[in-house]
KEKE-3310 file (N, C-alpha, C; in steps of 0.2 Angstrom, whole numbers, plus 5000, padded with zeros to 4 digits):
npx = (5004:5000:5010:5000:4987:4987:4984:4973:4965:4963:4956:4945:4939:4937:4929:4916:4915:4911:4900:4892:4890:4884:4870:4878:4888:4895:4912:4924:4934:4951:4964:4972:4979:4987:4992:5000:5000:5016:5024:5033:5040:5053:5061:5077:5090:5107:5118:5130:5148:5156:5146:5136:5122:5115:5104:5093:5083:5073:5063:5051:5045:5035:5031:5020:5019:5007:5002:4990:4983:4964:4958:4941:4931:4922:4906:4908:4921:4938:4953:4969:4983:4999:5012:5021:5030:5040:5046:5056:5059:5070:5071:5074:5086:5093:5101:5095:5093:5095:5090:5075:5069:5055:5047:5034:5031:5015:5002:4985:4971:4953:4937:4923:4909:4894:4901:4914:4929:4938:4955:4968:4986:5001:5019:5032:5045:5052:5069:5079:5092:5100:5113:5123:5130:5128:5137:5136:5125:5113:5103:5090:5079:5064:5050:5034:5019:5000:4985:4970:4958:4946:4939:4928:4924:4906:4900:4911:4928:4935:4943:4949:4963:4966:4981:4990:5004:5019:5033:5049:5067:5083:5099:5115:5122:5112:5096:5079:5063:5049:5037:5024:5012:5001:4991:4981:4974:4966:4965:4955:4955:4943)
npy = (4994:5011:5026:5038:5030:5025:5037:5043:5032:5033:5047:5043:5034:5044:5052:5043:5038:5051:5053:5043:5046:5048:5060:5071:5080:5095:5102:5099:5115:5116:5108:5094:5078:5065:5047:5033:5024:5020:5023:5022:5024:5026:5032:5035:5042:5044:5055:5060:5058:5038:5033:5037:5042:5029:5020:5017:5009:5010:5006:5011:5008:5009:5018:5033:5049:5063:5082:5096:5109:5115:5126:5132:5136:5148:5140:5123:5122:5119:5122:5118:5119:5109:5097:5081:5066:5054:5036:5025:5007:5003:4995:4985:4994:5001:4993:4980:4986:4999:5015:5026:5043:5053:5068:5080:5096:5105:5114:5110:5110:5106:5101:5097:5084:5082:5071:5069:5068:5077:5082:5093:5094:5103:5104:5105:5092:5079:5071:5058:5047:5034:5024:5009:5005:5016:5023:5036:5048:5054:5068:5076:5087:5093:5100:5097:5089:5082:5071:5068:5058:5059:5058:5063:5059:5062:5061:5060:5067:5059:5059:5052:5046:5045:5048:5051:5055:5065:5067:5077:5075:5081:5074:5077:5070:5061:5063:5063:5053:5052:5043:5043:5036:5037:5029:5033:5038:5048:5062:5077:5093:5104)
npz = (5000:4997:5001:4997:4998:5008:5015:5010:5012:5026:5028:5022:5031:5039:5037:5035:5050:5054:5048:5054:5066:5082:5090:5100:5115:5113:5107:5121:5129:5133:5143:5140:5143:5134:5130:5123:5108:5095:5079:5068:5050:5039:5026:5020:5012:5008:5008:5009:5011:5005:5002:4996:4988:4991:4996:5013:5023:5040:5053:5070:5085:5100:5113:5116:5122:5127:5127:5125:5121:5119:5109:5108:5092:5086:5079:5075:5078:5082:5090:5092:5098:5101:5110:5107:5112:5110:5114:5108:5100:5088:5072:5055:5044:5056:5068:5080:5098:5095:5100:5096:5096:5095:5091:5092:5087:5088:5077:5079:5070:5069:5064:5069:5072:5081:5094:5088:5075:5061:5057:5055:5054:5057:5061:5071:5066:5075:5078:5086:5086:5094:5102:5105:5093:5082:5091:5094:5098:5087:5078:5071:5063:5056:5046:5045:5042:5046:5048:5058:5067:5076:5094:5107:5123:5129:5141:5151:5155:5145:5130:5113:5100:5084:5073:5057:5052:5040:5038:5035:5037:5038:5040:5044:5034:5027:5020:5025:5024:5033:5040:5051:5063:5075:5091:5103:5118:5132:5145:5147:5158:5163)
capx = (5000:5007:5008:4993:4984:4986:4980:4965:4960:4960:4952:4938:4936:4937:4922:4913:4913:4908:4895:4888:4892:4877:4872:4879:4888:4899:4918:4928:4940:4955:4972:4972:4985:4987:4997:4996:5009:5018:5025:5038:5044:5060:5067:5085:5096:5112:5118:5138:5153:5158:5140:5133:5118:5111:5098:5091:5073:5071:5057:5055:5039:5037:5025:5018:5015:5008:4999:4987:4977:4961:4953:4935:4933:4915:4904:4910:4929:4943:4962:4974:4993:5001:5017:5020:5035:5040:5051:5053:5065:5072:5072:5076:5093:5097:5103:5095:5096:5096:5082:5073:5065:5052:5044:5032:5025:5013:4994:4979:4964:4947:4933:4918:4903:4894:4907:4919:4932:4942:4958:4973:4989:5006:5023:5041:5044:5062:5068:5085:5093:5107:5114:5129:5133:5130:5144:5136:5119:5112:5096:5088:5072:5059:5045:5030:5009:4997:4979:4968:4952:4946:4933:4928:4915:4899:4900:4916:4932:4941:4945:4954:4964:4972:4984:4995:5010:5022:5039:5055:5074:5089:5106:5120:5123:5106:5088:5077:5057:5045:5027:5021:5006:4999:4983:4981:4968:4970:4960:4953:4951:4939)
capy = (5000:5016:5031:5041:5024:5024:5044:5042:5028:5035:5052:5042:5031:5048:5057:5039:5039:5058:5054:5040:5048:5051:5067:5072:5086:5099:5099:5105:5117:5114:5105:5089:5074:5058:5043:5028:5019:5026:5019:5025:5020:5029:5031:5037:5043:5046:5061:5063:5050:5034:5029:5044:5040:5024:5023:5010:5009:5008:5009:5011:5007:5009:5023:5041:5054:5073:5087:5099:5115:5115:5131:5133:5141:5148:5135:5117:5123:5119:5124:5114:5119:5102:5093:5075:5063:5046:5031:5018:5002:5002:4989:4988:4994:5001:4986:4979:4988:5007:5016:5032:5047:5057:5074:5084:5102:5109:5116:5107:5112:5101:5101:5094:5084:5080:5072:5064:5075:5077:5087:5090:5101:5106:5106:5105:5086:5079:5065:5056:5039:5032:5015:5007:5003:5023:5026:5044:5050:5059:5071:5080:5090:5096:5103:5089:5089:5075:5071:5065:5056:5057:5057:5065:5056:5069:5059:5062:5071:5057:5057:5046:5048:5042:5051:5048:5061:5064:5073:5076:5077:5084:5076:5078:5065:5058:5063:5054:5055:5046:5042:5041:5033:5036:5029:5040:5040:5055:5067:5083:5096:5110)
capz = (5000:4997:5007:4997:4997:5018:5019:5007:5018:5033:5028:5018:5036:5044:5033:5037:5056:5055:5047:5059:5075:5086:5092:5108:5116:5109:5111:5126:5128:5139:5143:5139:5143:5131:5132:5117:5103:5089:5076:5062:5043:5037:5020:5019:5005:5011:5005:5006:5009:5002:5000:4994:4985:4993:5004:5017:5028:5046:5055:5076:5089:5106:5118:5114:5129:5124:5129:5122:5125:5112:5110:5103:5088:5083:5077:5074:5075:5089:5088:5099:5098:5104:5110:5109:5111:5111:5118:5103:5098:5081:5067:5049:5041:5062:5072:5085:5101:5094:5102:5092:5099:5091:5095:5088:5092:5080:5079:5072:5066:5068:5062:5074:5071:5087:5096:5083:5073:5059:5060:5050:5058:5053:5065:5068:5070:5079:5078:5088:5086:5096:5102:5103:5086:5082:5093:5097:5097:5082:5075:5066:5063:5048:5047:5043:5043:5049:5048:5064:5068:5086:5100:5115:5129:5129:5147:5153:5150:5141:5122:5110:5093:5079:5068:5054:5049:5036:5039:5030:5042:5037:5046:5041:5028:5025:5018:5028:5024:5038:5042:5058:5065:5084:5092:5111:5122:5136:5150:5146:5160:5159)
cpx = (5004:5004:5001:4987:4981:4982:4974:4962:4957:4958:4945:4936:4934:4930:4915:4909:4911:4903:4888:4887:4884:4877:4874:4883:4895:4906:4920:4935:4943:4962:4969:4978:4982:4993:4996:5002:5008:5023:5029:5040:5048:5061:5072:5090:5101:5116:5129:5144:5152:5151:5135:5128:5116:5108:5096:5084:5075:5065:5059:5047:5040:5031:5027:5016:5014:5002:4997:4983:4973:4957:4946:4936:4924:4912:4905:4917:4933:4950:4965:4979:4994:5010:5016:5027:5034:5046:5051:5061:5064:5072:5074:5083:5100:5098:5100:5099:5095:5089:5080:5068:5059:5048:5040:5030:5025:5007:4990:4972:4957:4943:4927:4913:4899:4900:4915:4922:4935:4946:4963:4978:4997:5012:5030:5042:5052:5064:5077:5085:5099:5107:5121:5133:5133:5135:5140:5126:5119:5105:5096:5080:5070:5053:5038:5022:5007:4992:4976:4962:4952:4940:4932:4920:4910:4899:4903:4921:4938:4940:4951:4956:4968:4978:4990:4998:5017:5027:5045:5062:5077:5095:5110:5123:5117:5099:5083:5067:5054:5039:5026:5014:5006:4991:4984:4975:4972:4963:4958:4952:4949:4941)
cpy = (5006:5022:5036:5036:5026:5032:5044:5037:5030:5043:5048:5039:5036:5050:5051:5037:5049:5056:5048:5040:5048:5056:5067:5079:5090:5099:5104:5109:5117:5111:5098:5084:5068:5054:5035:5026:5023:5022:5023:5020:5027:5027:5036:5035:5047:5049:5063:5055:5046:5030:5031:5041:5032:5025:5016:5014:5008:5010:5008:5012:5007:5014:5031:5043:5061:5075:5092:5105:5115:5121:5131:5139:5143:5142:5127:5117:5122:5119:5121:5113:5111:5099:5087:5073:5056:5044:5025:5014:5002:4995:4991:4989:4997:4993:4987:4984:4997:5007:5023:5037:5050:5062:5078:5091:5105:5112:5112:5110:5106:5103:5096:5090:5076:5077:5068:5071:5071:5082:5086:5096:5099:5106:5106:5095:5085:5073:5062:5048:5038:5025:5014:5004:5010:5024:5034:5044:5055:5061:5076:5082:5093:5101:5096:5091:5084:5076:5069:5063:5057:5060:5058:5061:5061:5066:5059:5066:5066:5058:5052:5048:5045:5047:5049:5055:5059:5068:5071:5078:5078:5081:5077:5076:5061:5063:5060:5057:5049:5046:5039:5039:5032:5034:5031:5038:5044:5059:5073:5087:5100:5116)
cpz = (5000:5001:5004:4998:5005:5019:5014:5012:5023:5032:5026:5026:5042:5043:5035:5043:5059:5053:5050:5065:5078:5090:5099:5109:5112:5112:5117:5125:5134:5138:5143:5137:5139:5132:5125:5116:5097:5086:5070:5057:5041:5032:5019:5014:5007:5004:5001:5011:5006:5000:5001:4987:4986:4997:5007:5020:5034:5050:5064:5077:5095:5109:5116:5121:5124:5129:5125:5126:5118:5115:5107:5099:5087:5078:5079:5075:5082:5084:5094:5097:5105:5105:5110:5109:5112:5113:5112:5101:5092:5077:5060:5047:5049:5065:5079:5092:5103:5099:5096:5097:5094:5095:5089:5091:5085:5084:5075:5072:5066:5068:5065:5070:5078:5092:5095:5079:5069:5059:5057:5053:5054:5060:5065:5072:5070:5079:5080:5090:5091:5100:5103:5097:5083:5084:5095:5094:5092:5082:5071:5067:5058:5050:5042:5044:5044:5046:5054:5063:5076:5087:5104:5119:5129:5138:5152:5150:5146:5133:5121:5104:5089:5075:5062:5051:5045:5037:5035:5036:5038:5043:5043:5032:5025:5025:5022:5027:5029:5038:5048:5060:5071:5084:5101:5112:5130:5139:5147:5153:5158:5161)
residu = (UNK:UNK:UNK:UNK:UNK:UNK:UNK:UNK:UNK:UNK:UNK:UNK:UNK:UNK:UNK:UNK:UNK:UNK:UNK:UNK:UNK:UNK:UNK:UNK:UNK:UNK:UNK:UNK:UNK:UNK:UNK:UNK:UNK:UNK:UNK:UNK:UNK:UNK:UNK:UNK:UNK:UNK:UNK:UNK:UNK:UNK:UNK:UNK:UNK:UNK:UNK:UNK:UNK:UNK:UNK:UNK:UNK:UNK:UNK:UNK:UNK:UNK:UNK:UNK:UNK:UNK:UNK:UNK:UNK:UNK:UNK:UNK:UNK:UNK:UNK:UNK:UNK:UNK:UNK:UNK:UNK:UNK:UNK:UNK:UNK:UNK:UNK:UNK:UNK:UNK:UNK:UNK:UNK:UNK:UNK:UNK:UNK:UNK:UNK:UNK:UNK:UNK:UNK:UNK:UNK:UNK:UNK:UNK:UNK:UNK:UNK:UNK:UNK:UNK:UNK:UNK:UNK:UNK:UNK:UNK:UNK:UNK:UNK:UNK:UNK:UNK:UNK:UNK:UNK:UNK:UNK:UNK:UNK:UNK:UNK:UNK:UNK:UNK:UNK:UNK:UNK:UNK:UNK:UNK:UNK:UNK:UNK:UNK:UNK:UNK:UNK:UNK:UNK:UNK:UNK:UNK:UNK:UNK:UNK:UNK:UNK:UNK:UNK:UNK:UNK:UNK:UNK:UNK:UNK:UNK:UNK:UNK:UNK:UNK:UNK:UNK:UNK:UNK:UNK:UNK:UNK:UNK:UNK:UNK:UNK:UNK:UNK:UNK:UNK:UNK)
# end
């Protein structure tokens, strides 16, 4: 499947469960803690030395935490500047062992209907590998967008979400394009 294959899906499932939501209450605004899995795919074209133009894949899984403030916007509309990070174990062309970090802080945009969303936001994403086969910890950061589905309780202040994002790194010596995918569940205060 290919990566626009994977975000046509998950918007056509997005516009689907908006459209069978049941009604209920309108969103909150507030801080809101989450906690989930996260999951990366890596492609890497190395840029400069002895093996300047080849590239390898790695991917990396493990636990997501973040944090949000969503403001309401008139209407059906909420904004929610956000950080997130992760704790994840490498595989693929990294050896066994490595770990990988990832960070995002962005803002997203969603668009409500009763108490189910769609939502699509923009950030700076970060991303650090190290291990003992590295020899030294290394990183990098871009600039990247995502898409979301998600759900707030009309009965409580939990919600829950998905999201899938696409970012591009710059290290030193390699290009590295990724796609991330988190599912979260998390608190709202009011």
């Amino acid at each position: 499947m290919t990566q626009r294959q994977l975000q046509a899906g998950c918007l056509a499932v997005a516009l689907l469960l908006l459209g069978a939501v049941p009604a209920g209450a309108a969103p909150r605004k507030g801080v809101g803690l989450f906690a989930g899995l996260a999951r990366h795919s890596a492609s890497a074209n190395l840029t400069s030395g002895a093996l300047a133009g080849q590239s390898s894949s790695y991917s990396s899984s493990g636990l997501s935490v973040g944090g949000e403030y969503q403001f309401l916007v008139p209407d059906d509309l909420t904004v929610a500047p956000f950080v997130m990070t992760t704790s994840e174990r490498t595989g693929g062309a990294l050896k066994s062992g490595q770990t990988a970090a990832h960070g995002i802080l962005g803002i997203e945009g969603r668009k409500w209907k009763n108490d189910a969303y769609v939502g699509a936001h923009v950030g700076l994403y970060w991303e650090g590998l190290s291990g003992s086969a590295l020899g030294t910890t290394m990183s990098a950061s871009g600039l990247g967008f995502g898409l979301a589905i998600g759900w707030e309780s009309p009965k409580s202040q939990l919600f829950a979400f998905a999201q899938l994002d696409q970012f591009k790194l710059a290290y030193a010596d390699a290009e590295v394009k990724e796609t991330g995918v988190r599912v979260q569940a998390g608190y709202r205060w009011k």
